[in-house]
PALO-48747 format. One line per 2 residues: number of its first residue (from 1); for each residue x, y, z of C-alpha. Coordinates in Angstrom, 2 decimals. Layout:
% PALO-48747
NUM) X,Y,Z  ...
//
This chain:
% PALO-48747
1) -16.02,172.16,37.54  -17.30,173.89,33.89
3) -19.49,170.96,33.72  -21.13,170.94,36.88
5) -21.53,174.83,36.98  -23.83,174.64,33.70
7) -26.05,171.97,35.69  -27.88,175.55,37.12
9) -27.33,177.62,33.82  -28.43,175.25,31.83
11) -32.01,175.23,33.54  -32.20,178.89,33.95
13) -31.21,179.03,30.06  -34.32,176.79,29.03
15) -36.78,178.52,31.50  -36.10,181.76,29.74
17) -36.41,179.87,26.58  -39.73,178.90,27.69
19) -40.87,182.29,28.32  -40.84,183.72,25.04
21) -43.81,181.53,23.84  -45.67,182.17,26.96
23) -48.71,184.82,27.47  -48.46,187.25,30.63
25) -51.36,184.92,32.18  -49.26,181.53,31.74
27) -46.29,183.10,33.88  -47.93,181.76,37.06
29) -49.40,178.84,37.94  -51.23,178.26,41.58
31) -49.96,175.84,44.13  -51.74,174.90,47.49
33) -52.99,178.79,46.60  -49.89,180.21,46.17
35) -48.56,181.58,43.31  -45.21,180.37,41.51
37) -43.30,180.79,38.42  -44.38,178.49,35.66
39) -41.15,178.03,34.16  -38.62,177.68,37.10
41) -40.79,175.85,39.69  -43.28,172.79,38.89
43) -45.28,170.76,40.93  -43.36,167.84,39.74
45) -40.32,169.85,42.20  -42.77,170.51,44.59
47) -44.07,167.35,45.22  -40.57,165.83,45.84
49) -39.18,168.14,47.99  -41.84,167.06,50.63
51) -39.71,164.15,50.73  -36.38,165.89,51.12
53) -34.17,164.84,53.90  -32.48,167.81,55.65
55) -29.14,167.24,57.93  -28.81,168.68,61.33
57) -25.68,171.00,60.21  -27.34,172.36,56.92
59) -27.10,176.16,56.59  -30.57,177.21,55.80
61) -31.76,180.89,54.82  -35.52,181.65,54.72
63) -36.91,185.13,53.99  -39.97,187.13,52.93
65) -41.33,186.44,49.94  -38.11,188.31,47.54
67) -35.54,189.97,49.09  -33.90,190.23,46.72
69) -30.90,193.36,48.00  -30.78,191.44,51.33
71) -31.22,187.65,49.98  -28.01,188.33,47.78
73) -26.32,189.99,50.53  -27.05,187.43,53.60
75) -26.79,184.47,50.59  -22.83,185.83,50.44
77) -22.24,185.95,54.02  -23.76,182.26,54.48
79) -21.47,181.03,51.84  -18.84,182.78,53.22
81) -19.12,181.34,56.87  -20.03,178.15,54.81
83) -16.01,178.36,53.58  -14.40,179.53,56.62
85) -16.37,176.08,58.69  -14.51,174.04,56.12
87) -11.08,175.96,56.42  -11.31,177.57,52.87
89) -10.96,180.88,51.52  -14.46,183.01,51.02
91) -14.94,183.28,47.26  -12.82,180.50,46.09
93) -15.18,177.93,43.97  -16.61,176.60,47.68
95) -19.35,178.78,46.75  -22.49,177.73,46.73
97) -21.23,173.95,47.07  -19.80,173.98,43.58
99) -16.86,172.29,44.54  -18.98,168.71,43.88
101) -21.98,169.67,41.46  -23.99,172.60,41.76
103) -27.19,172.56,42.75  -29.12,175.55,42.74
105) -29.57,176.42,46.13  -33.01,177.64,46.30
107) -35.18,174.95,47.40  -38.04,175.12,45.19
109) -36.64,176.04,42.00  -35.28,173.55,39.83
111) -36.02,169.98,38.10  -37.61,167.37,40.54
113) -34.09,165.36,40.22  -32.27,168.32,42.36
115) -33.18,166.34,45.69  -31.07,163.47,44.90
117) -28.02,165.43,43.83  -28.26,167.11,46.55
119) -27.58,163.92,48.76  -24.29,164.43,47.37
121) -23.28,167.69,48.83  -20.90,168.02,51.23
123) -21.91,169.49,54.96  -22.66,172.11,55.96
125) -24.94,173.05,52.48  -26.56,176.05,52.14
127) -30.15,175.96,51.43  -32.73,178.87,50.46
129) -36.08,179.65,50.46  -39.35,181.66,50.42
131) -41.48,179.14,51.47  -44.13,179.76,54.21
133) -43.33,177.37,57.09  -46.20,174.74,56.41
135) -44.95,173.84,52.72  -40.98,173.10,54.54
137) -39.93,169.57,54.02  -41.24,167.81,57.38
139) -37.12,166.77,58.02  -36.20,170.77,58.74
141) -38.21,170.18,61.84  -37.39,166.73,62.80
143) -33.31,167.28,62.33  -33.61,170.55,64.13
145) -31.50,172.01,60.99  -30.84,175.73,61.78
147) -33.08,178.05,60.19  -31.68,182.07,59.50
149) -35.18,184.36,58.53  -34.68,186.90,57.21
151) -37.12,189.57,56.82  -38.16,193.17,56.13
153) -40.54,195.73,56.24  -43.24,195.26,53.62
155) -42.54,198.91,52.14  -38.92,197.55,50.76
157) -40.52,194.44,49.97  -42.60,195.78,47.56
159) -40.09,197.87,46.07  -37.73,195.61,45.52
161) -40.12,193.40,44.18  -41.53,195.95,41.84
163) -37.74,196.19,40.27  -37.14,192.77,40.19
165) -40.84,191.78,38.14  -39.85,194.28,35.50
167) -36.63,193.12,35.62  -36.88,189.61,35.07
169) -38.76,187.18,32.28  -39.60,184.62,34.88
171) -42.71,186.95,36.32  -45.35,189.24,34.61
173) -44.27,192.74,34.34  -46.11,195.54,35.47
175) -46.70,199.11,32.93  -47.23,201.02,35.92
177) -46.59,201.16,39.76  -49.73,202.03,40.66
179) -50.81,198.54,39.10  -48.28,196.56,40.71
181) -48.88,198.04,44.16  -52.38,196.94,43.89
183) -51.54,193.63,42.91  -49.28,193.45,45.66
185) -51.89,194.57,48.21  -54.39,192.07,47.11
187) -52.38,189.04,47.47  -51.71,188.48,43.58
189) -48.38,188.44,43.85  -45.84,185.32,42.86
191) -44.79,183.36,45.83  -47.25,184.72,47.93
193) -48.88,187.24,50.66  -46.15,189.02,52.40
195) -48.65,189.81,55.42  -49.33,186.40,55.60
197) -45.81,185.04,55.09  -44.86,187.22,58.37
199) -47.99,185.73,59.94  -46.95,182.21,59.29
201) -43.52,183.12,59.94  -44.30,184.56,63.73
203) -45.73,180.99,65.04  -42.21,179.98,64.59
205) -40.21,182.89,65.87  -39.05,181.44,69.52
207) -38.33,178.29,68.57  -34.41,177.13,68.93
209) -33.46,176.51,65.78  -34.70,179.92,64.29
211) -32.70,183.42,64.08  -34.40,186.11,62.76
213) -32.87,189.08,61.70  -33.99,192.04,59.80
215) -32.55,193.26,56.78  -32.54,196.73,58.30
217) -29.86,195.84,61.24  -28.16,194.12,58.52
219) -27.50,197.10,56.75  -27.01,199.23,59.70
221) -24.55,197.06,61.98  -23.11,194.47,59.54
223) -20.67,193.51,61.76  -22.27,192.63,64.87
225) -25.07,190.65,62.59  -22.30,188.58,60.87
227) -20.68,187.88,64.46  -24.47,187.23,65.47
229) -25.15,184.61,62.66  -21.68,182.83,62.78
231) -22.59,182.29,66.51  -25.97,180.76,65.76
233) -24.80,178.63,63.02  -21.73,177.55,65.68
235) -18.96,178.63,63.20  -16.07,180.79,65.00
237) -14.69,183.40,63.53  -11.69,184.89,63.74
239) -11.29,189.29,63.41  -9.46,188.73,60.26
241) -12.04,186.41,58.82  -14.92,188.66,60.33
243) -13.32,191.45,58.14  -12.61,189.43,55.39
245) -16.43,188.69,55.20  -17.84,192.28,55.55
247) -14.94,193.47,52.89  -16.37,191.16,50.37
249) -18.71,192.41,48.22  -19.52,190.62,45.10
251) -22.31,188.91,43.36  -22.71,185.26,42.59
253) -21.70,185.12,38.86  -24.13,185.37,35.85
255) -27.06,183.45,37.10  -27.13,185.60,40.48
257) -26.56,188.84,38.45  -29.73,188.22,36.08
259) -31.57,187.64,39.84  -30.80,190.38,41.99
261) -31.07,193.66,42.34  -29.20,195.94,44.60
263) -31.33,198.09,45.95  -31.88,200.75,49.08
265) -33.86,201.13,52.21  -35.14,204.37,51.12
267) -36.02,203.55,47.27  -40.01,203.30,48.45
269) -40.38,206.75,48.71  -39.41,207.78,45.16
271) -42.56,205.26,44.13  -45.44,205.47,47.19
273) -48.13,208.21,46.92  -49.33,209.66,50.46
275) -52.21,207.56,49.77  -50.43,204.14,49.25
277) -48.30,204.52,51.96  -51.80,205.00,54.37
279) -52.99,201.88,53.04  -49.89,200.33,53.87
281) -49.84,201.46,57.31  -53.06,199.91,57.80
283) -52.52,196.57,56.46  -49.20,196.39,58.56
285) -51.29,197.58,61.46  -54.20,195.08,61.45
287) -52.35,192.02,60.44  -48.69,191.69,61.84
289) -48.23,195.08,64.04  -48.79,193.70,67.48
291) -46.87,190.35,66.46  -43.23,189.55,67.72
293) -41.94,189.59,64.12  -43.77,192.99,63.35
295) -42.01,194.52,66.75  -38.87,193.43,65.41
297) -39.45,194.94,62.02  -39.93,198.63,64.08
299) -42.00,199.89,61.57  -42.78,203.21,62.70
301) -39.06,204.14,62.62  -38.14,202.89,59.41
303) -41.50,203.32,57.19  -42.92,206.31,58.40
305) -42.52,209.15,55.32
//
């Protein structure tokens, strides 16, 4: 189990390795006009996950660009459904399918090899990304595989993300906020445009084998929105194991702790100047407003100072 563990550690180790001999510029590199992180995603991975075969039953999370409070939060409730499908106890070593070899669960990040461990997993496996929809491996589609997206309103987005660049070796960091927000607002951000991401996103919004939730009703009616996403994912769920999910609170050991950030949906205001939350508005206004994704995100309610 040790052994397999330090399959993902091991990686993350040498990519931080990497780092310390890298300049800011050399942090990113560009892909299909994207950008990614040099040292844990490659083209090399990229280029062989177009060929990676997704099952029918795989649990698969997709959100906007980084979540990162509500990736680590709906990654736990995933893998904790993931257990209680299989008749084991949320938390054991189940977790994030380390009971075989782990595999780092994010689709993109990792060595090119990943794919063909991954054949290896036991079903249901929980996958993750932040990939826009046309950069998926082709099989997601054909398999019908179940797709949960989650998303958020671009204010929290950008905080979060803020926090986690200056937080973590992988990305460049930013001196100020002011610098970072206009970064963010001129699409040079790692992994992508989030207006654009939400764009993408939308085309796919009605289609059968796509939930979306936002990570606002998450955090307002957990309960219901765990009953919501064992139902789409076909995994029943008992009261007991419905509270046993929501009581659970923990992250996902050192690799996930050096990741995430727990963060809150009012953290924006303490950075945003009256002037960069107007320019906000707008963008959110002309680009995904009147779409069904940016009616579910209820802006005006939530983002509004």
């Amino acid at each position: 189990m040790e052994k397999s563990r330090n399959i993902s550690e091991d990686f993350i180790q040498k990519a931080m390795a990497a780092v310390n001999s890298m300049r800011r510029d050399e942090l990113l590199f560009s892909y299909k006009g994207t950008l990614y992180s040099t040292t844990i995603c490659s083209p090399e991975t990229f280029k062989a996950l177009e060929s990676f075969e997704a099952r029918s039953d795989d649990v698969i999370l997709h959100f906007c660009i980084l979540l990162l409070s509500g990736t680590n939060w709906l990654s736990q409730i995933l893998t904790d459904l993931i257990a209680i499908s299989q008749k084991k106890t949320p938390g054991s070593e189940s977790r994030l399918n380390a009971d075989d070899l782990e595999v780092f669960p994010y689709l993109k990040i990792g060595d090119a090899e990943k794919y063909e461990r991954m054949t290896r997993l036991p079903s249901p496996r929980f996958l993750a990304s932040h990939l826009r929809p046309e950069n998926l491996p082709k099989s997601i589609s054909k398999n019908n595989a179940k797709i949960l997206l989650l998303i958020c309103n671009p204010i929290y987005v950008a905080t979060s993300f803020y926090h986690f660049s200056n937080g973590i070796v992988f990305l460049p960091s930013y001196e100020t906020w002011d610098d970072f927000f206009t970064d963010f607002m001129t699409k040079k951000m790692a992994w992508g445009c989030y207006f654009e991401y939400i764009s993408e996103w939308n085309k796919y919004a009605d289609k059968e084998n796509t939930m979306t939730i936002t990570y606002e009703e998450v955090n307002e009616n957990p309960a219901l929105s765990v009953k919501n996403i064992a139902t789409f994912f076909g995994i029943p769920l008992t009261e007991e194991e419905l509270q046993l999910v929501l009581e659970r609170n923990k992250t996902h050991g050192p690799i996930a702790n050096a990741l995430f950030r727990k963060g809150g949906v009012s953290d924006w205001k303490n950075l945003f100047s009256e002037d960069q939350s107007e320019k906000m508005d707008k963008a959110f206004e002309e680009h995904i407003a009147g779409t069904k994704l940016g009616k579910k995100l209820k802006y005006d309610l939530y983002c509004k100072a």
